[in-house]
Structure formats: structure tokens, C-alpha cells
N, C-alpha and C positions, 0 to 999 in steps of 0.2 A: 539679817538685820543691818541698816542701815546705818551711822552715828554721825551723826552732821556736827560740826564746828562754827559755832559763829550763827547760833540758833535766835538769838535779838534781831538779825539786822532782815531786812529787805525779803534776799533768797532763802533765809533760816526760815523766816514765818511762813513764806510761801510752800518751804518742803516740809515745813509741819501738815501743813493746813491739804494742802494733793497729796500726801502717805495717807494722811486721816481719810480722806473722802476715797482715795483706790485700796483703802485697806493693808499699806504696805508696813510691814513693820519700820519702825523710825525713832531714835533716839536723838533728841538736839541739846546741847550744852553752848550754856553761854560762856561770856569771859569771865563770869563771876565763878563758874563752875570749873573752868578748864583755860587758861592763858595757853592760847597755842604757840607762845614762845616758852615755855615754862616746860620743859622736857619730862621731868618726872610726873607733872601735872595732867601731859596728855598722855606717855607713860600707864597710869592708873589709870584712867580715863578708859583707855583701850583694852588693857587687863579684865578691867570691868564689866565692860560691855559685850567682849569678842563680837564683834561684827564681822560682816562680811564685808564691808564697802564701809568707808571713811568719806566726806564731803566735805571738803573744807568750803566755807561760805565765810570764813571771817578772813577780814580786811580791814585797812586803814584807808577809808575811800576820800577823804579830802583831798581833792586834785588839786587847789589853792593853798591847801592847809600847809602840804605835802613840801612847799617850798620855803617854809622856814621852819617845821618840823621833820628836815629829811630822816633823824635816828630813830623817831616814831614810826615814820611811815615805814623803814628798812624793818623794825620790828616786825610790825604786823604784817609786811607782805612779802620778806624774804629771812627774814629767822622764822618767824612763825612758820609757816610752811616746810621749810627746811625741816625743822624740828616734826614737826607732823608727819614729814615725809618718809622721814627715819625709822618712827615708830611703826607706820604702818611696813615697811620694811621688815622691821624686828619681829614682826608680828604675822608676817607677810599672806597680807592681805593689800587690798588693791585700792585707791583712791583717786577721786575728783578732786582737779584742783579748780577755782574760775579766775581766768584773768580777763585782758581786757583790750581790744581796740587801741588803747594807748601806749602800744609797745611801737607802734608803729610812727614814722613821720610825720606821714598823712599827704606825702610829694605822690603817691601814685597817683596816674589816670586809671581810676577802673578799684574794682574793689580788691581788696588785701587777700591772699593767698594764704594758707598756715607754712609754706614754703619761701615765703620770699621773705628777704631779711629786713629786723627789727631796729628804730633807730631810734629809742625815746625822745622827745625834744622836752618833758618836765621831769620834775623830780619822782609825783608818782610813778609816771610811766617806767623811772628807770628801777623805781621798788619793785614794781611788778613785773619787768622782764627779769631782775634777779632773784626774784623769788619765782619764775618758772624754771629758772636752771637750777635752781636751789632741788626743787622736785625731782629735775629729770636726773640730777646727780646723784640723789639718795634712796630712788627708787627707780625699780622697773617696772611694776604692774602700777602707771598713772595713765590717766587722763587726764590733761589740761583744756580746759573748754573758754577762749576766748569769747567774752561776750562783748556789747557797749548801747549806750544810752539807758540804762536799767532804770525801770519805775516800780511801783508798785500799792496796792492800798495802804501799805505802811510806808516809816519810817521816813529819812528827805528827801523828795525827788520836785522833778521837774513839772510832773502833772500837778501836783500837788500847790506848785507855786505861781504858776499859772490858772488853778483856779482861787485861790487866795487872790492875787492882784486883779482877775477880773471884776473881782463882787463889786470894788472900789474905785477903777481907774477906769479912764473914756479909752485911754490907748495903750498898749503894750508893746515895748522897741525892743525888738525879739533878733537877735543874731541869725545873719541867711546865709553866710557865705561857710560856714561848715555843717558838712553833709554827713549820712550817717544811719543809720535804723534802729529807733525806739524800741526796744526791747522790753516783755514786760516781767517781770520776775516770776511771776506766775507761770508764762510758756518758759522759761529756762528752769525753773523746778521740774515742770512735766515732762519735758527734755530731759532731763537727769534720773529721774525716775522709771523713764523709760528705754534708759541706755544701762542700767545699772544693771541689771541681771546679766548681761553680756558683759560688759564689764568685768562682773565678776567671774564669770565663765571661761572667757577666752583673752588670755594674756596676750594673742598676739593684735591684739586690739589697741594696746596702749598706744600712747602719742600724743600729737597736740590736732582741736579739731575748733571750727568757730561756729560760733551759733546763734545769730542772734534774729530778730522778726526777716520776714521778708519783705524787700522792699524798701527805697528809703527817702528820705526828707534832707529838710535843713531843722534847724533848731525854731527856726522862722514857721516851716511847712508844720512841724508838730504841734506848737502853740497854738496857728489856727485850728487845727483838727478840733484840738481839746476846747476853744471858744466855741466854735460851730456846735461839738455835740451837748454841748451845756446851755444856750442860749434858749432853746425850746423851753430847757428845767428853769432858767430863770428869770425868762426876758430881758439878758444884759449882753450883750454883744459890743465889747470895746473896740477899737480899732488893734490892728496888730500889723505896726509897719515893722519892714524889713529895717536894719543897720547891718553894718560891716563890723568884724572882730575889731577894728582898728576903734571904731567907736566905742567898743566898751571894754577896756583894757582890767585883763585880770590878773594875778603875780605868777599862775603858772601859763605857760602857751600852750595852744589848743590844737592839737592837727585838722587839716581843713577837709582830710577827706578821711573816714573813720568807717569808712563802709567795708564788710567783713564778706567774703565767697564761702558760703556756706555747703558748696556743692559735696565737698567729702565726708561733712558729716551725715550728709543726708542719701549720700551711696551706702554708706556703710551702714548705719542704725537704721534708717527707712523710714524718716520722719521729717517729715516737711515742714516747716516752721510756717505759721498763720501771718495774714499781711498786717503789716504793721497798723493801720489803720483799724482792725477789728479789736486789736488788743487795747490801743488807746483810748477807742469810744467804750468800751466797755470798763476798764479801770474809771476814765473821769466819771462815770454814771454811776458810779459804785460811790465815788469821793465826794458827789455833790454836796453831802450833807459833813463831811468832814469838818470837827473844828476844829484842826488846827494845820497850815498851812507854813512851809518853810521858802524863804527864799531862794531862787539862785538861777541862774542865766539873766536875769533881766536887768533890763538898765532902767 
């Protein structure tokens, strides 16, 4: 059995909703159920449950937020975890952790290695690189699965605001100069789901591995996808020019190259991640009728 953390946000619904349809056993607890900073909490939590496999899915994802809430975001993405990492230690049983593309600079040419070394340039980025040593420190049997650009039919994302502002607006000034691969929380649930049994099987598996769509964009190249595969559904096709980060200044900084090499994970598990492009025309077709719509990238 599975017990996932952080069962509200994005990836929780997603590994509810792929356990339900493959049949996998799966138990999700939210924060109302379980503070993954709250030791005794996830303590009992785990008692309860006995699982086989732990997934941590919660996080404090405000990459803006992040820089004037640093002791929030330290909670939720490196006590939390810590503390999670322990139990399942105590317990010892094996866990998923997910971090994120934003451990990195973003100064490489070429896409990011799980080998090459981390440099955060915001405050998330440095929650979330210390909440992956937080893991590797409290336990042996982890997996840390860097992901980045995450969407999904729930919760805030980028598709979602994107098609909110096209219903209304002639033009969309969409950010082009940082690069990257939309990910959809959906293929990083089935990914996880389909790494778990080895996981749990073969401790010499632990580590840190990246996983995110194949293939990649700008934040520019995504927004048109999602205008072009909507426009059929609506007959609204706004414009969508390019700008420069320098145009639309946000409180955290963004790295300009976010692109993840995904080749080790896909030696090892033997799972090829779908082109980014299939995953996003597919989520925005699902959201067409969505009502309700969050901001964020757009100027």
C-alpha cells in the first residue's frame, strides 16, 4: 500500500485518481489530516497505515510567495520532509520525495544532469534543495524525483491561466526567454506509480533521478500550444507575443534554462516520459469548460 502526503494539491489528486483507475492500493492524507511538519502527526499517520511506500506530494509551491514567506516555505519543503523522512526511517520503509528544476541556476548550455551541482538563485529553490538533504540525511531507502513546469486539471497552474485570459483578452505577453518542459502531473503520478514497486523492492535503487515531459519550450512556446489546441473549442485565438523576463519582473528570479536530462531515469525504470505537447493538448481539452481559472506567468 501506498500513503501519499499532501493528497489536496496537483500530484495528490493525480495519484488518487491513476491508483483508482490501475487498481493500485493508495491512501492520500491531507494537511488537515497529517502536517508533514508535525512529527507525531505523521508518526501516527504511518503506524496506521503501515505502508509500503510513502510519497510525499506536499509542498509549499509559491516560488513568489517563497520570498517574503522564507520560514513557511523552510517548513513545508525542508522540516516537512525531514520529518517525513525520519518516520519512514523509523519505520523503515522506503519513500518518494518530488522536488524541482529550481535547485538549479539555470547557467547551464544543455539540460541539467542529477549529477551536476545545485545553485538556487530564489528562496523556494533554496527550501527545496534543503529539504532534499533534509531526506537524504534521514533516510536511505529514498527516491527524490526532480520534476518542473507541473500542471494539471486541478488546483494553480499555468494551463489553467492561460485559458482563463484567452476567453477575454486579443493578446497574451507570455515570457520566451526561459526554457523548460511542461510537465503534466498526471504523467508524474503514472511515473511514480510505476517506479514504486521497485522501489520498494530494490533498495539499491535509491537516489536522486528527473523526470519531467519529453521535450521542451519556453513559457512563450507552451501558451501557444494551449491557445492553438482551444481555438477549434472556441473560436478565440488571441495573439500571443513573446517578452523578455526583464519585462515582467517578479520578486523571486527565475532560471532561464530549467530543462531536466531525464536519461537515468529512464535507463533504470524503463519508462519514457510522453512529448510535452501530447500531455498539454490533452489537459487544456479536459479544462475547456473549467470555471475557474488562476493567474500566473502573464503580464
Amino acid at each position: 500500500m501506498i500513503l501519499v502526503f499532501g493528497g489536496n494539491g496537483q500530484l495528490g489528486r493525480e495519484l488518487i485518481r491513476t491508483a483508482a483507475e490501475r487498481h493500485v492500493a493508495l491512501q492520500a492524507l491531507t494537511r488537515a489530516d497529517a502536517d508533514i511538519a508535525d512529527a507525531a502527526a505523521v508518526a501516527a499517520a504511518v503506524k496506521r497505515s503501515q505502508p509500503d511506500l510513502v510519497v510525499n506530494a506536499a509542498a509549499y509551491t509559491s516560488v513568489d510567495g517563497a520570498e517574503s514567506h522564507d520560514a513557511e516555505a523552510r517548513r513545508g519543503n525542508e522540516l516537512g520532509p525531514g520529518v517525513l523522512a525520519a518516520a519512514c526511517a523509523a519505520a523503515g520503509i522506503a519513500m518518494v520525495h518530488v522536488s524541482t528544476d529550481y535547485v538549479f541556476d539555470g547557467n547551464k548550455d544543455g539540460a541539467y544532469r542529477e549529477s551536476d551541482p545545485i545553485h538556487p538563485i530564489n528562496a523556494y529553490g533554496r527550501s527545496k534543495a534543503a529539504g532534499e538533504n533534509a531526506v537524504r540525511r534521514a533516510l536511505d531507502r529514498h527516491v527524490i524525483l526532480r520534476t518542473a513546469w507541473l500542471y494539471s486539471e486541478f488546483g494553480r497552474n499555468f494551463v489553467k491561466t492561460v485559458l482563463r485570459l484567452a476567453q477575454t483578452r486579443d493578446e497574451l505577453r507570455i515570457v520566451a526567454d526561459q526554457h523548460g518542459s511542461p510537465t503534466s502531473a498526471r504523467a508524474l503520478a503514472e511515473a511514480i506509480l510505476h517506479i514504486a514497486p521497485r522501489v520498494i523492492a530494490e533498495p539499491r535503487l535509491a537516489g536522486t533521478y528527473h523526470f519531467t515531459a519529453n521535450g521542451a519550450t519556453t513559457w512563450h512556446g507552451f501558451a501557444e500550444c494551449i491557445v492553438a489546441t482551444v481555438a477549434p473549442i472556441t473560436g478565440r485565438r488571441p495573439r500571443v507575443t513573446p517578452i523578455a523576463t526583464a519585462d515582467y519582473p517578479t520578486p523571486a528570479k527565475r532560471p532561464a534554462n530549467s530543462r531536466l536530462d531525464c536519461s537515468l531515469f529512464v535507463q533504470t525504470f524503463g519508462l519514457t516520459p510522453r512529448p510535452w505537447r501530447e500531455d498539454v493538448e490533452a489537459t487544456t481539452r479536459a479544462l475547456v469548460a473549467a470555471p475557474q481559472l488562476a493567474e500566473h506567468h502573464v503580464a
